[in-house]
C-alpha positions as YAML, in Angstrom:
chain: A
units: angstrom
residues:
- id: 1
  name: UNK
  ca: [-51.73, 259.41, 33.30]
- id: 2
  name: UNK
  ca: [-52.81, 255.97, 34.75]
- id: 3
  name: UNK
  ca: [-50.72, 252.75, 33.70]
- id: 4
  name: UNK
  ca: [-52.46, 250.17, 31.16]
- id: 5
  name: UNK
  ca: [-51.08, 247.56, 33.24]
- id: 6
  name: UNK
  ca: [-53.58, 245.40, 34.48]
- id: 7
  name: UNK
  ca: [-54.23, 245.23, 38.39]
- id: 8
  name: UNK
  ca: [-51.79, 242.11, 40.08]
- id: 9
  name: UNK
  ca: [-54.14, 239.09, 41.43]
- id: 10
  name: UNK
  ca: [-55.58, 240.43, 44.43]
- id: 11
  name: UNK
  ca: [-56.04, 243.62, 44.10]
- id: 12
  name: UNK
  ca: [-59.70, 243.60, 42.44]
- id: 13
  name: UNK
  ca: [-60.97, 242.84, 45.62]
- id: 14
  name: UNK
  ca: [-59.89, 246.05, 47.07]
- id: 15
  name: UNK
  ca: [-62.50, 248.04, 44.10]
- id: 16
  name: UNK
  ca: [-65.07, 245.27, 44.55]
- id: 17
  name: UNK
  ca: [-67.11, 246.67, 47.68]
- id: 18
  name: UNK
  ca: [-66.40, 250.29, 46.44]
- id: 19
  name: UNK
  ca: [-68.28, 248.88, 42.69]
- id: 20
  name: UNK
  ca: [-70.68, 247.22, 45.24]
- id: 21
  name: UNK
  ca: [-72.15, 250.00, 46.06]
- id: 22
  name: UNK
  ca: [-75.75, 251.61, 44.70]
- id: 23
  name: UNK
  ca: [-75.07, 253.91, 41.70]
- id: 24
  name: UNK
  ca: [-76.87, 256.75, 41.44]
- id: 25
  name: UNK
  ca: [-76.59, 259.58, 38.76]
- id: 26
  name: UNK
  ca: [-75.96, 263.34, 39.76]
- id: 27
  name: UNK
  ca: [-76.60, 263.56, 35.75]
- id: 28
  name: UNK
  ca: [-80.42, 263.21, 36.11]
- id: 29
  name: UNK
  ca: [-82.05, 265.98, 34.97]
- id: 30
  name: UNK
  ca: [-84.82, 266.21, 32.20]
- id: 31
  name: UNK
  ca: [-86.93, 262.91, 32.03]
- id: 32
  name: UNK
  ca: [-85.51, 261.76, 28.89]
- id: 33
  name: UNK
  ca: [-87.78, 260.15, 25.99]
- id: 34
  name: UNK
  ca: [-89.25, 256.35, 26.56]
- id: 35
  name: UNK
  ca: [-89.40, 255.39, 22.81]
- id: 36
  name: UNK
  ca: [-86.18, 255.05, 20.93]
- id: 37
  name: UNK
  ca: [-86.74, 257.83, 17.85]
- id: 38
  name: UNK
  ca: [-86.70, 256.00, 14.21]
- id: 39
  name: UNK
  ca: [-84.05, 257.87, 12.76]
- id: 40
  name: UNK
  ca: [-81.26, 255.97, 15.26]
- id: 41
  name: UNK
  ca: [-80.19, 256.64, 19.04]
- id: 42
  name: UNK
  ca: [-77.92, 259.03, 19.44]
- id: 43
  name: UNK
  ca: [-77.50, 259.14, 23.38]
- id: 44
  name: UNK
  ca: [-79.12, 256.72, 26.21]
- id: 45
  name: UNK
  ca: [-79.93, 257.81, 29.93]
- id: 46
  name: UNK
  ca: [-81.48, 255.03, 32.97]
- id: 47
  name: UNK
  ca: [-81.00, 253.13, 35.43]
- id: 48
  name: UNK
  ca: [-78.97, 249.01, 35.65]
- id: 49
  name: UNK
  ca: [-78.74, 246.67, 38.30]
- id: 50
  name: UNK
  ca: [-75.56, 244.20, 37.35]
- id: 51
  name: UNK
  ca: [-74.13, 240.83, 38.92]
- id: 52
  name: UNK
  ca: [-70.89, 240.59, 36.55]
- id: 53
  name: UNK
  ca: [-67.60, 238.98, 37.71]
- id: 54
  name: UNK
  ca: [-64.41, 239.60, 35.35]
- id: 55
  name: UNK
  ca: [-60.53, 239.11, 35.70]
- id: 56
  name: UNK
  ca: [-60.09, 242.67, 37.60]
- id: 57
  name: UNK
  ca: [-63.25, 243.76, 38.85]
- id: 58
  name: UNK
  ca: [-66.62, 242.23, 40.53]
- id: 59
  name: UNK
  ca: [-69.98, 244.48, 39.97]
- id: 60
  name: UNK
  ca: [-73.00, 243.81, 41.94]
- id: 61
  name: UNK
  ca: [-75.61, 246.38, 42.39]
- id: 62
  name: UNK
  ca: [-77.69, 249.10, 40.99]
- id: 63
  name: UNK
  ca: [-76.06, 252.02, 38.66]
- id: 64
  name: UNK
  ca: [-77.03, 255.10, 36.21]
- id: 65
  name: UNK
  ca: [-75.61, 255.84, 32.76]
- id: 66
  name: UNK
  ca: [-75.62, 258.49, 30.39]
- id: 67
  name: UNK
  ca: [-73.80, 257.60, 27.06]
- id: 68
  name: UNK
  ca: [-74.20, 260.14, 24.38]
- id: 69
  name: UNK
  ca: [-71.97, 259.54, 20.46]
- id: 70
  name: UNK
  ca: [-69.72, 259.85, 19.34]
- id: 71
  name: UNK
  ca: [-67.71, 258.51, 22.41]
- id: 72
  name: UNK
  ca: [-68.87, 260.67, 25.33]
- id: 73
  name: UNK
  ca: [-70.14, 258.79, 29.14]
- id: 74
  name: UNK
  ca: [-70.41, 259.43, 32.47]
- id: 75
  name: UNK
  ca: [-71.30, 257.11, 35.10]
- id: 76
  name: UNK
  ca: [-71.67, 258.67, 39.01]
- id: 77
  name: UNK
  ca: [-71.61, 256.47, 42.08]
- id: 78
  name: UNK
  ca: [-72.77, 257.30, 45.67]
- id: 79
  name: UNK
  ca: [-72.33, 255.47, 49.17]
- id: 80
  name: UNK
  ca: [-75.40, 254.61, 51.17]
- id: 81
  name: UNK
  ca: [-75.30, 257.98, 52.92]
- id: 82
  name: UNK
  ca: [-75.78, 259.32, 49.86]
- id: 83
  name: UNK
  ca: [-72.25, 260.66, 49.22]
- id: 84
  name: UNK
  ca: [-70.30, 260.72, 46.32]
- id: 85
  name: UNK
  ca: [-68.38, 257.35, 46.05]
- id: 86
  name: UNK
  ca: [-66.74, 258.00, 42.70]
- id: 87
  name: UNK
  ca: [-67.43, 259.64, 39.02]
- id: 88
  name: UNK
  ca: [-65.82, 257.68, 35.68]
- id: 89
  name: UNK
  ca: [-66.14, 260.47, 32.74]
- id: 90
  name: UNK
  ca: [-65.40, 258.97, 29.01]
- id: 91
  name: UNK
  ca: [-64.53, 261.61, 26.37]
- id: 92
  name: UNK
  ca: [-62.60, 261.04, 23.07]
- id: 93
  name: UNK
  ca: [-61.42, 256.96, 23.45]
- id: 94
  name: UNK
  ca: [-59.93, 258.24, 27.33]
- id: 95
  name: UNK
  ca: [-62.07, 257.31, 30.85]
- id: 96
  name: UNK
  ca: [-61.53, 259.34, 34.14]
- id: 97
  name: UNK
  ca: [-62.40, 257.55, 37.35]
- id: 98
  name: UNK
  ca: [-62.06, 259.96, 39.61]
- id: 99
  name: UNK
  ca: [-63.00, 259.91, 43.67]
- id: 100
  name: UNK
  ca: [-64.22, 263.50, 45.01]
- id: 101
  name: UNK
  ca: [-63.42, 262.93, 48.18]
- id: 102
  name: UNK
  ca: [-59.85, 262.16, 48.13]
- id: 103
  name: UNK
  ca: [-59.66, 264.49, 45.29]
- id: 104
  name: UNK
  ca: [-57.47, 262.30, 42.79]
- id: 105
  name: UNK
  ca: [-58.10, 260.52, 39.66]
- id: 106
  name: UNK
  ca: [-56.61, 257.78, 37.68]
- id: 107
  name: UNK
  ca: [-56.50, 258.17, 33.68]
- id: 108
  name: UNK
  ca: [-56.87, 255.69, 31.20]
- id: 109
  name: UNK
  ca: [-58.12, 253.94, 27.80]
- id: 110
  name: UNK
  ca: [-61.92, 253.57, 27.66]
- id: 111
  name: UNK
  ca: [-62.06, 250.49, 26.79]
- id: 112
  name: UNK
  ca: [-59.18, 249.59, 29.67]
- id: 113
  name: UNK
  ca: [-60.86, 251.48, 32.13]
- id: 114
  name: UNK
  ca: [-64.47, 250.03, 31.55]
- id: 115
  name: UNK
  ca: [-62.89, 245.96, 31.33]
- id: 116
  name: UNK
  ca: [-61.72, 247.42, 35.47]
- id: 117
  name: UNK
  ca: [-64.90, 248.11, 35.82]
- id: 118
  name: UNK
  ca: [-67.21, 245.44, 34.39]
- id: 119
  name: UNK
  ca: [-65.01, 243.05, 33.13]
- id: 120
  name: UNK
  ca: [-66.07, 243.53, 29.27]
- id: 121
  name: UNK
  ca: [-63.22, 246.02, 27.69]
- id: 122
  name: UNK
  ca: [-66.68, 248.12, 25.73]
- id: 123
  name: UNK
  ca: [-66.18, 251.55, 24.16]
- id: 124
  name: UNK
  ca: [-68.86, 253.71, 25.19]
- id: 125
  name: UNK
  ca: [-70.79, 253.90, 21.77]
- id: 126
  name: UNK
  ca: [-70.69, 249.93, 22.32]
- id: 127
  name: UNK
  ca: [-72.16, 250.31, 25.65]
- id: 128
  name: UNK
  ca: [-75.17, 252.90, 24.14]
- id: 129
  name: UNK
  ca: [-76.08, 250.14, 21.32]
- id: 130
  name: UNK
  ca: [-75.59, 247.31, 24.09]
- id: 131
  name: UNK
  ca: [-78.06, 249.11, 26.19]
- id: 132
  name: UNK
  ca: [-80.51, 250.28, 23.68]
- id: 133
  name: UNK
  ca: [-80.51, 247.48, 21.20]
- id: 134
  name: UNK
  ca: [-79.75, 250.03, 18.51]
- id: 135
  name: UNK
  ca: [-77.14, 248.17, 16.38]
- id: 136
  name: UNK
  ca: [-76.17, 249.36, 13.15]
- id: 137
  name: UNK
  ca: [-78.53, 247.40, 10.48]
- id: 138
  name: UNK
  ca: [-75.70, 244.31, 9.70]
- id: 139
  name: UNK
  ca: [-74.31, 244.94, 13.15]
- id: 140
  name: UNK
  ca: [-70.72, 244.94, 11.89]
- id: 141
  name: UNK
  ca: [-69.82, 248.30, 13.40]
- id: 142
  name: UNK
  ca: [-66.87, 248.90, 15.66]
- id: 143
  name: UNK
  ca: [-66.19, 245.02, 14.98]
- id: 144
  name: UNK
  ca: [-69.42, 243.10, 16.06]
- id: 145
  name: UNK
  ca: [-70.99, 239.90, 14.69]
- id: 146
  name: UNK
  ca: [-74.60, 240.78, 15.66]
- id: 147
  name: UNK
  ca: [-77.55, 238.30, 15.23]
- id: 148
  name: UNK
  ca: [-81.08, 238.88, 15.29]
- id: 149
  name: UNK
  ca: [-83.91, 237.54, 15.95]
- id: 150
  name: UNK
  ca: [-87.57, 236.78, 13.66]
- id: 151
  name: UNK
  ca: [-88.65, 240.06, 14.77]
- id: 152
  name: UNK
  ca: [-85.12, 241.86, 13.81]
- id: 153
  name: UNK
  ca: [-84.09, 242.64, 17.07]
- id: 154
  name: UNK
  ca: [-80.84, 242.08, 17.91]
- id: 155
  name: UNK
  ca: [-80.59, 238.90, 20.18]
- id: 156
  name: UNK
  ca: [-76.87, 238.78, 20.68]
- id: 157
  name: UNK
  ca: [-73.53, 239.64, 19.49]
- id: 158
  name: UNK
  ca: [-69.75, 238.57, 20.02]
- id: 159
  name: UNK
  ca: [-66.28, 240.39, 19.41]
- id: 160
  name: UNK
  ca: [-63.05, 239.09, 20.05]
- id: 161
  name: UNK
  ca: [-63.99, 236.75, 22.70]
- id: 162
  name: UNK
  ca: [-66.84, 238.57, 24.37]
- id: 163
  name: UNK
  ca: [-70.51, 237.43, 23.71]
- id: 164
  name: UNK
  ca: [-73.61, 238.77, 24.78]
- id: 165
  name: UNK
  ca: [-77.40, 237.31, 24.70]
- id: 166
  name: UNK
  ca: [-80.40, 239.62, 25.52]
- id: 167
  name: UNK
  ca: [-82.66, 237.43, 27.85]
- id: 168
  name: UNK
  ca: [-85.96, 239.40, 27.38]
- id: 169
  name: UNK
  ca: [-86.70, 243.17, 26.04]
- id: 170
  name: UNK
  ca: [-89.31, 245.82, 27.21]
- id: 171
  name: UNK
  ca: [-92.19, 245.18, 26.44]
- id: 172
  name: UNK
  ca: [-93.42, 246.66, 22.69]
- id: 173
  name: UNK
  ca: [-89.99, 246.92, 21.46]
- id: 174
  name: UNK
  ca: [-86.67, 246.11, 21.12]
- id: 175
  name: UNK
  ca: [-84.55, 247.39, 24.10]
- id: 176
  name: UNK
  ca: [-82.91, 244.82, 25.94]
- id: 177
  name: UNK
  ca: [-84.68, 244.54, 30.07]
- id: 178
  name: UNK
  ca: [-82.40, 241.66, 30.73]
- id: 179
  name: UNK
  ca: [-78.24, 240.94, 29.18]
- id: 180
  name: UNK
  ca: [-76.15, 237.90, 29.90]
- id: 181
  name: UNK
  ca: [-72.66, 238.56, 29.34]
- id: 182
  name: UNK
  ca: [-69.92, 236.05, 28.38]
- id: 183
  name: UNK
  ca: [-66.37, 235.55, 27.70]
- id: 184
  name: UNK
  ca: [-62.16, 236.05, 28.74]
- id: 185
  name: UNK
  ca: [-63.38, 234.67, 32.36]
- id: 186
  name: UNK
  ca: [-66.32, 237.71, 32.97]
- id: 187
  name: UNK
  ca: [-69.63, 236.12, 33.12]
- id: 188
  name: UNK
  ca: [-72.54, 237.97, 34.62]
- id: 189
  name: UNK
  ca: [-76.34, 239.48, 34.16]
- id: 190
  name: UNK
  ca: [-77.44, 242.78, 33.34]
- id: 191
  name: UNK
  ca: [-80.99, 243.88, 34.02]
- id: 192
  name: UNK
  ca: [-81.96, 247.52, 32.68]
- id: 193
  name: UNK
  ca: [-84.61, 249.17, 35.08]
- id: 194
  name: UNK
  ca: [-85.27, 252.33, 33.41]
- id: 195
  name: UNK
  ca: [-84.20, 253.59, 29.97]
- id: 196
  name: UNK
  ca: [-84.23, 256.63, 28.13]
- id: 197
  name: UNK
  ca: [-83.15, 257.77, 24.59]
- id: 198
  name: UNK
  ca: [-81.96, 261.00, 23.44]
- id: 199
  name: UNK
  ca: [-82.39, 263.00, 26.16]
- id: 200
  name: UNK
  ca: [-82.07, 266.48, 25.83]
- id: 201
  name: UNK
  ca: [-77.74, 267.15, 25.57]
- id: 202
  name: UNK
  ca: [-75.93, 268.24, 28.63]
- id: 203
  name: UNK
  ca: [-72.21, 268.40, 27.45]
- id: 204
  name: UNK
  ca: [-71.63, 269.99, 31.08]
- id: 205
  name: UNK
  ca: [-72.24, 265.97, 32.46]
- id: 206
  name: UNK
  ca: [-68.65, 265.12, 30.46]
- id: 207
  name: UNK
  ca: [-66.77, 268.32, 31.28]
- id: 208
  name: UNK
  ca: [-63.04, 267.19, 33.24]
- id: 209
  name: UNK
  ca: [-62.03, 270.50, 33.29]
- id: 210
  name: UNK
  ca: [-62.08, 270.07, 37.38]
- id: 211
  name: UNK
  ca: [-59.73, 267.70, 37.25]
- id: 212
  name: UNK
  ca: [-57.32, 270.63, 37.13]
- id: 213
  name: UNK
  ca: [-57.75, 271.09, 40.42]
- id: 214
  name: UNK
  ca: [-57.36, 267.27, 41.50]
- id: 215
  name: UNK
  ca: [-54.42, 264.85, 41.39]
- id: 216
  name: UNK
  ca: [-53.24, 262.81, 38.93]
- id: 217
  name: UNK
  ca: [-52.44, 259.04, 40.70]
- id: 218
  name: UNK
  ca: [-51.72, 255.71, 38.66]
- id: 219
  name: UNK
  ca: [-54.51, 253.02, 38.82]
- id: 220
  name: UNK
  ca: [-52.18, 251.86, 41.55]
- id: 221
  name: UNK
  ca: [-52.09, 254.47, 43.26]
- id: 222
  name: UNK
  ca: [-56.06, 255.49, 43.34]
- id: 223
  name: UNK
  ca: [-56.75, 251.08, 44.45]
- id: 224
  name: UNK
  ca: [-54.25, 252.35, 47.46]
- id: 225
  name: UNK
  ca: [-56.41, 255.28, 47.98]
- id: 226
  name: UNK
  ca: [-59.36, 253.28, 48.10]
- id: 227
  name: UNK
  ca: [-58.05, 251.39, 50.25]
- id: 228
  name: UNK
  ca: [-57.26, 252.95, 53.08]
...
């Protein structure tokens, strides 16, 4: 199990140039569906490019995401050669980040191990209606003050410190294109390249069930890993 301890000052900038890297996701498969369906969003799938700096952990670059509720994400990282830089699974309120080649993995909270990774401390069903604008009508799910705008699109929202502000949407509807993130000393942009709702499920993209086969290490441990 990895330690909820957060990393000691200086140590961020060891998982910096790994999260610097382009994302990529080995979960592409079906194109998924360019209009969010009326009845709600269930699961998102695309593409990000982020510049977010937070109190463990400095994002800058391009990255996929599949989120699907209640709970479930996956988010797959490769190097410029096209390798495998590391996977972070979310299942049932636990994330995985896990690094294939050195075949070890660090466990944690979701919310613990997405603040390492972004800054923000998001659940993953906060991180599908973040990306997809799909709030819950009063937007007080999960703990949210949501506002929107004339058009009843959700402009912004703020929870325990954090804020958000969506800076312009796809065009024709209410998806956020471009996020500005705020709060607890993370401040940063996120600009959404491609998106996707409910694509077709692929409960395979969340399985851990490999992990048997890989090594448990403390968040500690894996930042040593990655550094050497």
């Amino acid at each position: 199990m990895g330690s909820n301890r957060p990393a000691p000052p200086g140590r961020p900038s060891r998982l910096a140039p790994l999260l610097a890297l382009t994302l990529a996701a080995a979960c592409a498969g079906r194109r998924p569906v360019l209009a969010p369906p009326p009845s709600g969003v269930e699961a998102v799938e695309g593409f990000a490019a982020a510049s977010v700096a937070g109190p463990e952990a400095a994002l800058k670059g391009k990255f996929a995401f599949l989120f699907r509720r209640p709970g479930l994400g996956r988010v797959e990282a490769f190097d410029p050669l096209g390798r495998t830089a590391f996977v972070v699974h979310f299942r049932e309120g636990r994330a995985w980040f896990v690094l294939p080649s050195k075949r070890a993995f660090a466990e944690d909270e979701a919310e613990v191990m997405m603040r390492r990774l972004i800054g923000v401390a998001l659940r993953p069903d906060d991180a599908l209606s973040l990306l997809s604008g799909a709030w819950p009508e009063g937007g007080e799910a999960g703990g949210w003050s949501v506002a929107r705008d004339g058009r009843g699109r959700v402009a912004g929202g703020e929870r325990d410190g954090f804020g958000f502000k969506v800076l312009d949407y796809f065009r024709g509807g209410a998806a956020p294109r471009r996020v500005e993130v705020s709060g607890d000393g993370t401040a940063g942009r996120i600009k959404v390249l491609e998106i996707g709702f409910d694509p077709a499920p692929r409960d395979g993209a969340f399985d851990t069930a490999f992990l048997a086969r890989f090594s448990a290490k403390t968040w500690d441990e894996l930042l040593e890993l990655i550094g050497r």
